[in-house]
C-alpha positions in Angstrom: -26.7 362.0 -150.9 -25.4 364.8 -149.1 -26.5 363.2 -145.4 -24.6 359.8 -146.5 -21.3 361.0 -147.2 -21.5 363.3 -144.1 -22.3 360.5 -142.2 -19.7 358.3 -144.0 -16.9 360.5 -142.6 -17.5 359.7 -139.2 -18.2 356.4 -139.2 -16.0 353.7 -138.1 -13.6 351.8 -140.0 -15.4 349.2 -142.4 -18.9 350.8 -141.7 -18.1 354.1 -143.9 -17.4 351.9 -146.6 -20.0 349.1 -146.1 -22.8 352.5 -146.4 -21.1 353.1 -149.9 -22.5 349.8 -151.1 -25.8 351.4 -152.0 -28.4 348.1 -153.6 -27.8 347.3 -156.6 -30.5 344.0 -157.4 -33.7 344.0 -159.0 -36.9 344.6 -156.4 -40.1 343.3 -157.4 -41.5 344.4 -153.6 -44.2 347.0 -153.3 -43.5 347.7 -149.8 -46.7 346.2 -148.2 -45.5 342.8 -148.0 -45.4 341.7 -144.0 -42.1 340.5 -142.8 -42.0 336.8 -141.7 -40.7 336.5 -138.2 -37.8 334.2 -138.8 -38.9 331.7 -136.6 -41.8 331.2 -139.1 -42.4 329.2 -142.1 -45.0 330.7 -145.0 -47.8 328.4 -144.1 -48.7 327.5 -148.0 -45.2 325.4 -147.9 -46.8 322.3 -146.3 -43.4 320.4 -146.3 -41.9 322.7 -144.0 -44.6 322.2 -141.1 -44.1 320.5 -137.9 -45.1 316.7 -138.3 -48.5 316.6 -136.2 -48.8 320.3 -135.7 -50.7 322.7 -137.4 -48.9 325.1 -137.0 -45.6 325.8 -138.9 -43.5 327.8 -135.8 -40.3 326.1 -134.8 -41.3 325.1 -131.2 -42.7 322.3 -129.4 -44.9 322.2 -126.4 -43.1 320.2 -123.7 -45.4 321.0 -120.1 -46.9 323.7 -117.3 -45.7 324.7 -115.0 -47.9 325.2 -112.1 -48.4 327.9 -109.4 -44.5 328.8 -110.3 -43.2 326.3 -109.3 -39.2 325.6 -110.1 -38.2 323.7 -113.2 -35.3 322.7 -111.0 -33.6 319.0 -111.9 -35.0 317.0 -115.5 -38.7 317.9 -114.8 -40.1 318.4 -118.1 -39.8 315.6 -121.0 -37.1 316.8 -123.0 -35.1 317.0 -120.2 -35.0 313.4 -120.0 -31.3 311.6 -121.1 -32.4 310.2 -124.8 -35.2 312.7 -125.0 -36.4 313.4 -129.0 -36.7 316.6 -129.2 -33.6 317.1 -126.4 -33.5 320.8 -124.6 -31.4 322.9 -122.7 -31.9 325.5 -119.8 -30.6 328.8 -120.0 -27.6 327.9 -117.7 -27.0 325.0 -120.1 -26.9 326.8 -123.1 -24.8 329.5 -121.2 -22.1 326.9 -120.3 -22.3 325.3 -123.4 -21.1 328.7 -125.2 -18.8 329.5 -122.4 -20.9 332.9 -121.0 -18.9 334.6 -118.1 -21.3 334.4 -115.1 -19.2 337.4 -113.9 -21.2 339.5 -116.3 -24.4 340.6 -116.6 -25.1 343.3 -119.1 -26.0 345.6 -115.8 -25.7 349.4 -117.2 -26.6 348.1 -120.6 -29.6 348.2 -122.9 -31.2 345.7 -125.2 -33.7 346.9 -128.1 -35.7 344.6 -129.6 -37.7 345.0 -132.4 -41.2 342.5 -133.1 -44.9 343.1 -134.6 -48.6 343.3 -133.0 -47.8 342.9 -129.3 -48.1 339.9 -126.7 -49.9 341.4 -123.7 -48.6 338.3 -121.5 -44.8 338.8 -121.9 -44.4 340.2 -118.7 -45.8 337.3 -116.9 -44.0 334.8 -119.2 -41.1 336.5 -118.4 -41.4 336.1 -114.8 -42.5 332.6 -115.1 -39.3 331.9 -117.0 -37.4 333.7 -114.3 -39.1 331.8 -111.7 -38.7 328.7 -113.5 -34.9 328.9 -114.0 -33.6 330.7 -111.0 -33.3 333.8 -113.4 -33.0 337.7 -112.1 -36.1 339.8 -112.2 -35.8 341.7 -115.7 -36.0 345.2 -116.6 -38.0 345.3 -119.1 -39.7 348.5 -121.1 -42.3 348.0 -123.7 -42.7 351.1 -126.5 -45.1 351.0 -129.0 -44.2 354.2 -131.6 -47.1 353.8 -133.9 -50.1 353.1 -130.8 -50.2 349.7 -129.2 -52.4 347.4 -131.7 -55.7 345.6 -130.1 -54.1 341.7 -129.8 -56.4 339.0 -131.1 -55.3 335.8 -129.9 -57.2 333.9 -132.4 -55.3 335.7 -135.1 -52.2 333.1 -136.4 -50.3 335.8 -137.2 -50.7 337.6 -134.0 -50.2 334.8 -132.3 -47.0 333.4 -134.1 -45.3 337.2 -133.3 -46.2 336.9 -129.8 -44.0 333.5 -129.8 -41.5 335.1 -131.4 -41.4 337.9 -128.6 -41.1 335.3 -126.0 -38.5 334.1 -127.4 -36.3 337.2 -128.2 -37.2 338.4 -124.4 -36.3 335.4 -122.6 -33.5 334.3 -124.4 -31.5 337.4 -124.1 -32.7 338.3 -120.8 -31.0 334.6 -119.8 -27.7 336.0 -121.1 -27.0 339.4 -119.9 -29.9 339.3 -117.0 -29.1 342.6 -115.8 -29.4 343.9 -118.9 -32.6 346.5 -119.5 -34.9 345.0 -122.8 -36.4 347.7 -124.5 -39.4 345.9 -126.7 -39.6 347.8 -129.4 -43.5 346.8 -130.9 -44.8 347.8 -134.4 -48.5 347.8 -135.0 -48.1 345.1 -138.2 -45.6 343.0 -139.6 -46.2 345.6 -142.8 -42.5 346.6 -144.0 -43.6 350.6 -143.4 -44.6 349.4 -139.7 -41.4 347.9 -139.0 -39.9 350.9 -140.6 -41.6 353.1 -138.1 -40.4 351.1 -135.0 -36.5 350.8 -136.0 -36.6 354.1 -137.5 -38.1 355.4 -133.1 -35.4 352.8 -131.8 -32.6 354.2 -134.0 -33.4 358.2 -133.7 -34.0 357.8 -129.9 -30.8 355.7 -129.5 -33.2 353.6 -126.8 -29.5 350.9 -126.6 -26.7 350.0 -126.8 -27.6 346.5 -129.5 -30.5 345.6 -131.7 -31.8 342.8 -132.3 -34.1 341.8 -135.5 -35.5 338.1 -135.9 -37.4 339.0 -138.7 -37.1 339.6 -142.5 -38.2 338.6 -146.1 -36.8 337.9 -149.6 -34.8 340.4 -151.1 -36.9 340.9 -154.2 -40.2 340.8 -151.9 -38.4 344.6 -149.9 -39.7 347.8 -151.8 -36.7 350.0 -152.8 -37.6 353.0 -150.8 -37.7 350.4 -147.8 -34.0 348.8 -148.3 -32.6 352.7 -148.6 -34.1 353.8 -145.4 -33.5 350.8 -143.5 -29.8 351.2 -144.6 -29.5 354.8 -143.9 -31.0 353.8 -140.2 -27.9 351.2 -139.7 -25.3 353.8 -140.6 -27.0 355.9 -138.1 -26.6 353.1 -135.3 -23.6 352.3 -137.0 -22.6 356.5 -136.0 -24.2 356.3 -132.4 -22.4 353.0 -131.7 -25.3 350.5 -131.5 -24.6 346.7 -133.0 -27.4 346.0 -135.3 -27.9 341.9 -135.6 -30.8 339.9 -137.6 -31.5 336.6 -138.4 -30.6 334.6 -141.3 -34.3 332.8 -142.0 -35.5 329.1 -141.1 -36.1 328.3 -144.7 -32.1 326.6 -145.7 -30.9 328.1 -148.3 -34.7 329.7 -149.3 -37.3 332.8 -147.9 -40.8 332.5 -148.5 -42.0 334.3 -151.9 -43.9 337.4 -152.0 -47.3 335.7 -152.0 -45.9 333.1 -149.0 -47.5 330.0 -151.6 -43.8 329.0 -151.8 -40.0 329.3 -151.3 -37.6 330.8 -153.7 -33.8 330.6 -153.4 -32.9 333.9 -151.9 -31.2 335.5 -149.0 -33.7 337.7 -146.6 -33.3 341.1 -145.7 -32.6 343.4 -143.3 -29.8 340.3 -142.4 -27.9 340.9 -145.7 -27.8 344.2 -145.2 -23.8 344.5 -144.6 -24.8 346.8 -142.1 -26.3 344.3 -140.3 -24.4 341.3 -138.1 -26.5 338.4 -139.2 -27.0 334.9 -137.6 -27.8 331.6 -138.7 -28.5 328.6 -136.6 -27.0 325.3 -135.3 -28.0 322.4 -134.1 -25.8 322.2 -130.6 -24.9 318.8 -128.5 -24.0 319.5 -125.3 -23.5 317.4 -122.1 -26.5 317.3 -119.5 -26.9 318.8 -116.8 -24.0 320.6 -116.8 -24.0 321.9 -120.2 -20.1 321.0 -121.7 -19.9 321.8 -125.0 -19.2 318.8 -127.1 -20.4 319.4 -130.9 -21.9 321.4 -133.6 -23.5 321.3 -137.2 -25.6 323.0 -139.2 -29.0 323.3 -138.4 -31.6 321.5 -141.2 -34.0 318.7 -139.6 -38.3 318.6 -139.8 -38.3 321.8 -138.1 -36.3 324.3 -140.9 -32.6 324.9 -141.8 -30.6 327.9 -141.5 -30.8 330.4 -144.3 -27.7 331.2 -146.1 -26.2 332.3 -149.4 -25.1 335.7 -151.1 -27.1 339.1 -151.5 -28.2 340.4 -155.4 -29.1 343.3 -154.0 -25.9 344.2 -152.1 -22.5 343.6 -153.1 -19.3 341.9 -151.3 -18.3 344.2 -148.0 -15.1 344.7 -147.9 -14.7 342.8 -144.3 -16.0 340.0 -146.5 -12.4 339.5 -148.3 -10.8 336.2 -148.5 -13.9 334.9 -147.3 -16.4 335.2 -149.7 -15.6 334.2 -152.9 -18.0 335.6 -154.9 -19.7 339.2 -155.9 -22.7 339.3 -153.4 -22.7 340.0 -149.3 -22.8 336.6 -148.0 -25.0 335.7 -145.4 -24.4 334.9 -142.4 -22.0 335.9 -140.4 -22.1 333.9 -137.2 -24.8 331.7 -136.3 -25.8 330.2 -132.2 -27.9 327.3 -131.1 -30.8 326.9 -133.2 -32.5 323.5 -133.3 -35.7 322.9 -131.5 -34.2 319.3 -131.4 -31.9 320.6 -129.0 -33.8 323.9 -128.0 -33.9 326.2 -125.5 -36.9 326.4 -122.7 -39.5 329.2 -123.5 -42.3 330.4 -121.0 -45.3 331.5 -123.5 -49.1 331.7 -123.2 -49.8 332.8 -126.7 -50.9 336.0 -125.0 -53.6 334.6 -122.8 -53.4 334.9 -119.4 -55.0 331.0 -118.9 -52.2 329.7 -120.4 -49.6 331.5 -118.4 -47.1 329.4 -117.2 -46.6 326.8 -120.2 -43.4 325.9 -121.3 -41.9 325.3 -124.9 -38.9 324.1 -126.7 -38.2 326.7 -129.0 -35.4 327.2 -131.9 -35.0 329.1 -135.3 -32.3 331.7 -136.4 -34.6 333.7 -133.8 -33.0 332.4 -131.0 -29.6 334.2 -132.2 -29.7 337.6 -132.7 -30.9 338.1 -129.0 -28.6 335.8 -127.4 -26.0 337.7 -129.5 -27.2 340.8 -128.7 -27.2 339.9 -124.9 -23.3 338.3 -125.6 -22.9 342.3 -127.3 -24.4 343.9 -124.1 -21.8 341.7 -122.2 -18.9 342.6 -124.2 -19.8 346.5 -124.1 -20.3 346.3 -120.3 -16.6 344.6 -119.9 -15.0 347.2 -121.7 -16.8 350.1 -120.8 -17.4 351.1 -124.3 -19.9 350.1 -127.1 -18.7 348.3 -129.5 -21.0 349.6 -132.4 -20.6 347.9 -136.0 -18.8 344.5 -135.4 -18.8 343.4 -138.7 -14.8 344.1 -139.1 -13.6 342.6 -136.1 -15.3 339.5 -136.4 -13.6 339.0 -140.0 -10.4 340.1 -138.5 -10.6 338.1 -135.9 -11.3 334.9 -138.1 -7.7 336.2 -140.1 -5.9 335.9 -137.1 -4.5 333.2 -134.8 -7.2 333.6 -132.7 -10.1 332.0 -135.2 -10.3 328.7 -133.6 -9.6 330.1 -129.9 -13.2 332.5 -130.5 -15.1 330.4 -132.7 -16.4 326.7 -133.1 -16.0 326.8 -136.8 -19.2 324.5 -137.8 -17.8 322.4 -140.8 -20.9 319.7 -141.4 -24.2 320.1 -142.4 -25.9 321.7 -145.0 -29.1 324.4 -146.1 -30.7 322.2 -148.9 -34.4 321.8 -148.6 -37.0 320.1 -149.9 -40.5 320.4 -149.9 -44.4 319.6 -151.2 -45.2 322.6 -153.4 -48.8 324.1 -153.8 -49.1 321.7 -156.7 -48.5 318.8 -154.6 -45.2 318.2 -156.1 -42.0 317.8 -154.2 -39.4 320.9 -155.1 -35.7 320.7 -154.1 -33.8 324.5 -153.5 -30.6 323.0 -153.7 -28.5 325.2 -150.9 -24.4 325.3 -149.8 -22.8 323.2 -147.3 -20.9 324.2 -144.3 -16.9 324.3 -144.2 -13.7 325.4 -143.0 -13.9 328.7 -142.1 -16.6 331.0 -143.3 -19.8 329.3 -145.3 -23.0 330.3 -146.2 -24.8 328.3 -144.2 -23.3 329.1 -140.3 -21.2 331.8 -141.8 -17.6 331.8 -139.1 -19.2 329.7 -136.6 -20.7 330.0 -132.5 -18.9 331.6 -130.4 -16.4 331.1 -127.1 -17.9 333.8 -125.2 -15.5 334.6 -122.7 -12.8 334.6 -125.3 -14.6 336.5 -127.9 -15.3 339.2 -125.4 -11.8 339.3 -124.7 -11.0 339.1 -128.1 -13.5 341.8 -129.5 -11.6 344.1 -126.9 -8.5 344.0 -128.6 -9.6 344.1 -132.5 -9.4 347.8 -133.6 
């Protein structure tokens, strides 16, 4: 208790009084439950599961690229004008969200945090790069409890590698000058994950952190929610932005056992600690990428988790906003429908497969783009901007709300599915609105102008 108010009296405004709102909520976790990577869906909910796939990851496979060559003009399927799914490159999505080409991210560092390893990230990365016309990355790959033997054959395994692909490529397409710090826990076990954010935090390896991972709140042991919360003030302290996704699941997480959904917001993304992001589904013109529309993202291939913490209550940056007595979740949200995805080089961690491309979306694809947009804003003002939480919410007070954000008003997180019983269930979720809503919580962002903005917000 001690370390907590020491820490509180250092830490900027809204953070010291976000690490006063200690959980509250009943836990039923025991603390060995693996974290679903957020691009997943448990794989006992059958409804939830790509139609002709069998697998329940929110990506589709769309074509190889050969001997590195150029994706350069519509070359893949999805690419096509009336495509189903549609896709975007990296410059697309970029234009679409209004990303200053005159930064990079260059002095900055991105930490990202996944489970079990994907031994071909590097060359996926540099297919990617290839591919798109990208910048070689800097990337570093840390593995603080030993580097885990990768089985390929293993789902799980298989399904984080995906999701490192992702979290790699994606931010490394926004700030591309930018170091990436892969931060790799040996399981998806919550004490594993622990271990790796706990080395990321303590070594202070960047300057934003980035989480597309998490579970229900009553799956998190109580011992796990406390230390992970003690680790965010600590970033909170050395300046680092702390961001996690929302979940895939509308307005449910998979339960404890993964056999179905409950109606729950996921942790560590309700943390208020935390900047959390939930997913869109974007329209934007092609080839040059002109933003055009947005709703809420909830098709065949998952919705965009949303609703309000029992374990945590109401932040006070929350205010006016939240009209109720839990943290609601999320706060922003970025493109994240595989129906109008974003190209992925992955090989499912075997070197035969290098060079494949995918179509991938989730609320994984927006903590790293939003760490990368963080990276960009730290770099512009020569500063880290550390816990945003409070200047978003301030600046959705102002008159600058609709100059920052697109404020997502349609669409909605209800889901249905066939339960283990055969049985269709219905978790009836919130629909998106003016202003902030549990389903895209304040909206995507204008990049350039939020960067501006987020300069000025004290």
């Amino acid at each position: 208790m001690q370390f907590r108010r020491v820490m509180a009296a250092f830490l900027p405004a809204g953070a010291a009084a976000a690490l006063a709102i200690l959980p509250t909520g009943a836990f039923a976790g025991t603390g060995s439950v693996p974290h679903y990577a957020a691009g997943h869906v448990a794989k006992a909910v059958a409804g939830r599961v790509i139609p002709g796939t069998a697998s329940p990851l929110a990506y589709r496979y769309e074509g190889k690229l050969n001997d590195n060559k150029r994706a350069s003009g519509a070359v893949l399927d999805c690419q096509q004008p009336g495509s189903s799914p549609n896709c975007y490159t990296p410059q697309e999505l970029a234009a679409a969200y209004d990303v200053p080409s005159r930064l990079t991210g260059a002095g900055k560092t991105i930490v990202i945090i996944d489970a079990f390893g994907d031994p071909t990230i590097a060359q996926d990365l540099a297919v990617e790069d290839t591919a798109f016309g990208l910048p070689t990355a800097k990337l570093n790959i840390i593995y603080p409890g030993g580097r885990p033997v990768f089985d390929p054959t293993n789902a799980d395994e298989s399904n984080w590698s995906a999701e490192i692909a992702l979290d790699v490529e994606s931010s490394h397409a926004i700030a591309p000058a930018a170091t990436i710090d892969l931060v790799i826990a040996k399981s998806d076990a919550d004490s594993d994950i622990l271990t790796a954010l706990r080395y990321a935090v303590w070594h202070r390896l960047g300057d934003v952190l980035s989480q597309s991972y998490g579970e229900a709140e009553s799956c998190e042991a109580p011992s796990i929610v406390r230390a992970d919360h003690l680790l965010f003030a600590q970033a909170a302290l050395e300046g680092i932005t702390v961001l996690a996704s929302s979940g895939d699941n509308g307005a449910g997480q998979p339960s404890c056992d993964g056999s179905t959904l409950i109606k729950s917001v996921g942790l560590p993304a309700a943390d208020p600690l935390v900047t959390s992001v939930g997913a869109t589904s974007l329209t934007a013109s092609q080839p040059n990428g002109g933003y055009e529309s947005e709703t809420a993202w909830n098709d065949e291939y998952g919705a965009s988790n949303g609703g309000y913490s029992t374990v945590f209550p109401r932040p006070g940056y929350q205010a006016g906003f939240v009209h109720g007595s839990g943290r609601g979740v999320p706060d922003v949200s970025y493109s994240g429908d595989v129906n109008n995805g974003l190209l992925i080089a992955w090989s499912q961690g075997v070197a035969a497969n290098v060079g494949q491309i995918y179509v991938f979306g989730g609320t994984s694809a927006g903590p790293p783009q939003w760490a990368a947009i963080i990276a960009l804003a730290d770099q512009a003002g020569h500063h880290d901007l550390g816990f945003i939480n409070p200047r978003l919410y301030q600046i959705a007070r102002s008159p600058l709300y609709d100059y920052v954000f697109h404020d997502v008003t349609t669409g909605n997180n209800t889901v249905s599915y066939t339960g283990a019983s055969g049985n269709p269930v219905t978790i009836n979720g919130y629909s998106a609105g003016a202003g902030w809503d549990p389903v895209t919580g304040l909206g995507t962002p204008d990049v350039a102008h939020l960067i501006g903005a987020l300069r000025v917000m004290r």
